[in-house]
LUMSE-784857 format. One record per residue (C-alpha): residue number from 1; residue in one letter; x, y, z. Coordinates in Angstrom, 1 decimal. Example, Ala and Ser with C-alpha at 12.3 -4.5 7.8 and 13.67 -1.06 7.14 Angstrom:
2
FIDO|resi|resn|xx|yy|zz
FIDO|1|A|12.3|-4.5|7.8
FIDO|2|S|13.7|-1.1|7.1
# end
This chain:
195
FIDO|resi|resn|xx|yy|zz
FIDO|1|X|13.6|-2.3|22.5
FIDO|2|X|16.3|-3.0|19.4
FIDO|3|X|15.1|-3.7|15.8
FIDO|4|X|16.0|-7.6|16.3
FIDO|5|X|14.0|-8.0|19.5
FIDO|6|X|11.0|-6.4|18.0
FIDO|7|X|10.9|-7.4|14.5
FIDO|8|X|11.5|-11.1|16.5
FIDO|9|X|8.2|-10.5|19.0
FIDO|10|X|6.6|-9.2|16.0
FIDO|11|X|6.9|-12.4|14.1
FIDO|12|X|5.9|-14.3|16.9
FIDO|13|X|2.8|-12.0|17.2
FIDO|14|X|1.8|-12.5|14.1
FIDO|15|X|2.4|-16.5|14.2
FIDO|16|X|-0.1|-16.5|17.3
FIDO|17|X|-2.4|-14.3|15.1
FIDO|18|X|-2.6|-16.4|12.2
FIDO|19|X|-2.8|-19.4|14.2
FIDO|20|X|-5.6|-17.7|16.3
FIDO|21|X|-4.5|-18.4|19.3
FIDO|22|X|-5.8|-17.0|22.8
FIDO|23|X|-5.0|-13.2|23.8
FIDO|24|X|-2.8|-12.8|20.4
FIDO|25|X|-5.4|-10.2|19.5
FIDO|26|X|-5.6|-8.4|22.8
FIDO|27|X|-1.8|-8.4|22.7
FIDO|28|X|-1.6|-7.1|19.5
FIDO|29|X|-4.0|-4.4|20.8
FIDO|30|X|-2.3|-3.0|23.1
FIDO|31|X|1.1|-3.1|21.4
FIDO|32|X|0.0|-1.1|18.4
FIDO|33|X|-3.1|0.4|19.3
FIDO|34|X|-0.9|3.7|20.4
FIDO|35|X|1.3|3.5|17.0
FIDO|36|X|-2.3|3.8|15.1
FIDO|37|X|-4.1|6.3|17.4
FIDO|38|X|-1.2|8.6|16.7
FIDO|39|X|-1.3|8.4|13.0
FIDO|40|X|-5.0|8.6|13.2
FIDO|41|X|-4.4|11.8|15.2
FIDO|42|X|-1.9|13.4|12.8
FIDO|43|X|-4.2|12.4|9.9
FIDO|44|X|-6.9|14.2|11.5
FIDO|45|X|-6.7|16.1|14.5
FIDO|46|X|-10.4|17.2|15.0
FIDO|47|X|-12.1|16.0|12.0
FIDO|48|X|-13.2|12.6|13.0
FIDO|49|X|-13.5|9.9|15.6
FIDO|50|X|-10.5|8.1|15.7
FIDO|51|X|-11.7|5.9|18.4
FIDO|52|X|-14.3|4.6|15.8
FIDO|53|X|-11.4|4.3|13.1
FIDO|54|X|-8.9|3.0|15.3
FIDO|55|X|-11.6|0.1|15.9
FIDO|56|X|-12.0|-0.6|11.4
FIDO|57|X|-8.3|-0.3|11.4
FIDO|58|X|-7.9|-3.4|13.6
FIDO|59|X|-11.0|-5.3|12.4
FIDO|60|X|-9.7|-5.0|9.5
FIDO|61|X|-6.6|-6.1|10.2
FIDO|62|X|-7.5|-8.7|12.1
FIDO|63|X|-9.8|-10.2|9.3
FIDO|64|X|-6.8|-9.8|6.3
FIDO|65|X|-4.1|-11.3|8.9
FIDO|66|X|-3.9|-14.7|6.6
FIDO|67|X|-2.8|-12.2|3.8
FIDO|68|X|0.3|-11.3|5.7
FIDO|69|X|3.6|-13.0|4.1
FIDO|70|X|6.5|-11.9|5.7
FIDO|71|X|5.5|-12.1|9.3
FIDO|72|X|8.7|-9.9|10.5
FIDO|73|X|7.0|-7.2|8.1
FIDO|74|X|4.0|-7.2|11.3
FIDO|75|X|4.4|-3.9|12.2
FIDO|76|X|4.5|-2.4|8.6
FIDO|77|X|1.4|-4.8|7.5
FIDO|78|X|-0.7|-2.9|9.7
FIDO|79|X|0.2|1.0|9.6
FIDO|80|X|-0.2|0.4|5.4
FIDO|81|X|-3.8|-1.0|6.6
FIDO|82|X|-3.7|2.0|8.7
FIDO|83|X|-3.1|4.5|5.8
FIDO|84|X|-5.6|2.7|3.9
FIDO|85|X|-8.3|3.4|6.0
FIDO|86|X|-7.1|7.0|6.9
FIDO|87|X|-7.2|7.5|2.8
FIDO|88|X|-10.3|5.8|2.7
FIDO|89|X|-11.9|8.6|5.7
FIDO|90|X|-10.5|11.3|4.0
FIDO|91|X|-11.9|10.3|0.8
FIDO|92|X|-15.4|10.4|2.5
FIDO|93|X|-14.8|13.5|3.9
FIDO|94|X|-14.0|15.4|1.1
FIDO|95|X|-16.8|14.1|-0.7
FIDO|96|X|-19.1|15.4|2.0
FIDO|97|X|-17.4|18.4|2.1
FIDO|98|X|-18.6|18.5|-1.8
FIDO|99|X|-21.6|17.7|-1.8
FIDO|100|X|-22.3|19.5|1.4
FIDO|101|X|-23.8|16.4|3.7
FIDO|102|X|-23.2|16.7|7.3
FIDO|103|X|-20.7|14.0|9.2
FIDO|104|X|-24.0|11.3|9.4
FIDO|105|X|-24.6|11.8|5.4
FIDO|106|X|-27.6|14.1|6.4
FIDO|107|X|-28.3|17.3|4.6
FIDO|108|X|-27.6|20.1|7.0
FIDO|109|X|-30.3|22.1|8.0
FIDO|110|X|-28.7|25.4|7.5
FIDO|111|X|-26.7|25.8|4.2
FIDO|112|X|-22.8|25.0|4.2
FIDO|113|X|-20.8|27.9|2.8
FIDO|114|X|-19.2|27.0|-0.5
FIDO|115|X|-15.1|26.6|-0.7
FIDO|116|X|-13.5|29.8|-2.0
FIDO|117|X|-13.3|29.7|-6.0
FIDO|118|X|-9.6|30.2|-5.9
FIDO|119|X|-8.9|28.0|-3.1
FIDO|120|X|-11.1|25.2|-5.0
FIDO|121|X|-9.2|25.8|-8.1
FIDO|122|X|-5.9|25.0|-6.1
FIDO|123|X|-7.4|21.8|-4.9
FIDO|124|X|-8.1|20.5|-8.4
FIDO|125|X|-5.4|22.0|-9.7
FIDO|126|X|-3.1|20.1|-7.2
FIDO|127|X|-5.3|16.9|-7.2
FIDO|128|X|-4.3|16.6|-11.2
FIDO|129|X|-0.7|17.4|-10.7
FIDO|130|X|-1.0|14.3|-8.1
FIDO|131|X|-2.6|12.6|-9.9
FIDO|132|X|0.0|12.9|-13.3
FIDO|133|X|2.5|11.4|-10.5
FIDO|134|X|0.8|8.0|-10.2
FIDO|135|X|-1.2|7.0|-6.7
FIDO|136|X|2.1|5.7|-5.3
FIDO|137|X|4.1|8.8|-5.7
FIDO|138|X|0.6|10.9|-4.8
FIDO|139|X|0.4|9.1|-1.8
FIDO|140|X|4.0|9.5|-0.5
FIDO|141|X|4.2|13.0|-1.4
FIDO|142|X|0.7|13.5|0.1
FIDO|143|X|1.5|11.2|3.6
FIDO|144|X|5.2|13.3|4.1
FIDO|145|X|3.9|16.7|3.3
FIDO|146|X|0.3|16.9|4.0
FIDO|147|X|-0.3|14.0|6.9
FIDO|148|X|3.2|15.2|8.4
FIDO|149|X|4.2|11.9|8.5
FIDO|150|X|7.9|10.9|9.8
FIDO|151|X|10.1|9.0|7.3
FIDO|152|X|10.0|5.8|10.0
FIDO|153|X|6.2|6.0|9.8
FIDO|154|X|6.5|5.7|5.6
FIDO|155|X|9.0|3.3|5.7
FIDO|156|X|7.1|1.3|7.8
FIDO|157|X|4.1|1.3|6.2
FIDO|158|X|5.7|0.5|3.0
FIDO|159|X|8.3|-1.7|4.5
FIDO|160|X|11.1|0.0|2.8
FIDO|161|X|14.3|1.2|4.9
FIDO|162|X|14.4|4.6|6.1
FIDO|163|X|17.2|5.3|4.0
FIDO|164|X|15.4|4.5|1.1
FIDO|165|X|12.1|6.4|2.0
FIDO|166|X|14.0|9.7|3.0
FIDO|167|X|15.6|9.5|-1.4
FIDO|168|X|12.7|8.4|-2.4
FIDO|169|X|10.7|10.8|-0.8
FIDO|170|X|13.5|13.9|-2.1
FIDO|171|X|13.1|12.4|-5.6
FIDO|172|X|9.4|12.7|-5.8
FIDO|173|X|9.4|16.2|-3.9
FIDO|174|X|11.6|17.6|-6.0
FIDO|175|X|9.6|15.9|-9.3
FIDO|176|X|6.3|17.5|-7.6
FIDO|177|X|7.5|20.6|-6.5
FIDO|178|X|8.9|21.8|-10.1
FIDO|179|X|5.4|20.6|-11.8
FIDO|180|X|3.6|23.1|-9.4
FIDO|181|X|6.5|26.0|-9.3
FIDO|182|X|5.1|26.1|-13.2
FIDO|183|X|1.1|26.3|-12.8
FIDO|184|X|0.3|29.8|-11.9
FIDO|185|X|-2.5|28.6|-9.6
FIDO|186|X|-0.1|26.8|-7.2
FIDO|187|X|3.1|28.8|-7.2
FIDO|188|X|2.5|30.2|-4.1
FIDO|189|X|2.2|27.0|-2.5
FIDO|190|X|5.3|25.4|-4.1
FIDO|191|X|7.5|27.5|-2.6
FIDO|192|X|6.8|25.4|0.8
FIDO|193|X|8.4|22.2|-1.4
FIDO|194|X|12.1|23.2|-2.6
FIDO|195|X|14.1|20.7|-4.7
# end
């Protein structure tokens, strides 16, 4: 399918959506539900149900469809929901992963190793250097990088061109990439981002 003849049947989606017509969701289902299993997937492989996140990623999409403005922008309106909720997952994750609960919030029964020291001091180390870059930058560098996310997916998600995501995404590399070539706890890792 060309650009035109999708960006036009996602506009027209999203009119049927917003006017809550019958089947607009079920169509929208099946349209995208591949796009967001597949970012779910590369997000997270084996770590958690994407079934069940798949599922919050279109209630709430379907509940914040008034929100949407530029009804061409369909597409990229719900990967950036998407992303949300992956970041929100991943969040959760990590935070059980520090405080050592189980996937249910349980305590485990036997005791969860600990993170290596050094590879713990990497992880905050990195987290600041992120977080010195602002959440936007963070998050692209983070969804490129980390998530393996293609350009198309970013630009999508942000509704930016591709052009514009692939020099955006150099710029804040490179930016990135120097700050951790010059902290001795993340050297090593920097050489994987050149620039």
């Amino acid at each position: 399918m060309n650009p035109e003849t999708r960006s036009a049947d996602d506009e027209s989606l999203a009119a049927a959506l917003q006017a809550g017509e019958a089947g607009a969701a079920e169509s929208a289902w099946r349209r995208f539900c591949p796009a967001v299993q597949n970012i779910l997937r590369r997000h997270f492989q084996f770590e958690a149900d994407t079934p069940d996140l798949c599922q919050e990623v279109f209630l709430r999409f379907f509940s914040r469809i008034g929100e949407l403005r530029e009804r061409r922008a369909l597409r990229g309106f719900l990967l950036g929901i998407c992303l949300g909720v992956a970041q929100n997952e991943r969040r959760r994750a990590f935070a059980r992963r520090r405080i050592m609960l189980t996937t249910s919030g349980e305590l485990p029964e036997q005791p969860v190793a600990p993170f290596d020291a050094e590879a713990r001091q990497a992880l905050d180390r990195l987290s600041r250097v992120l977080g010195a870059f602002g959440d936007d930058d963070g998050r692209l560098f983070t969804a490129r990088h980390f998530q393996k996310l293609e350009l198309a997916e970013i630009a999508a998600s942000r509704g930016w061109s591709v052009p514009k995501t692939k020099r955006r995404t150099a710029t804040v590399t490179r930016r990135i990439g120097r700050k951790l070539r010059n902290d001795p706890a993340l050297v090593d890792y920097a050489a994987a981002f050149s620039g």
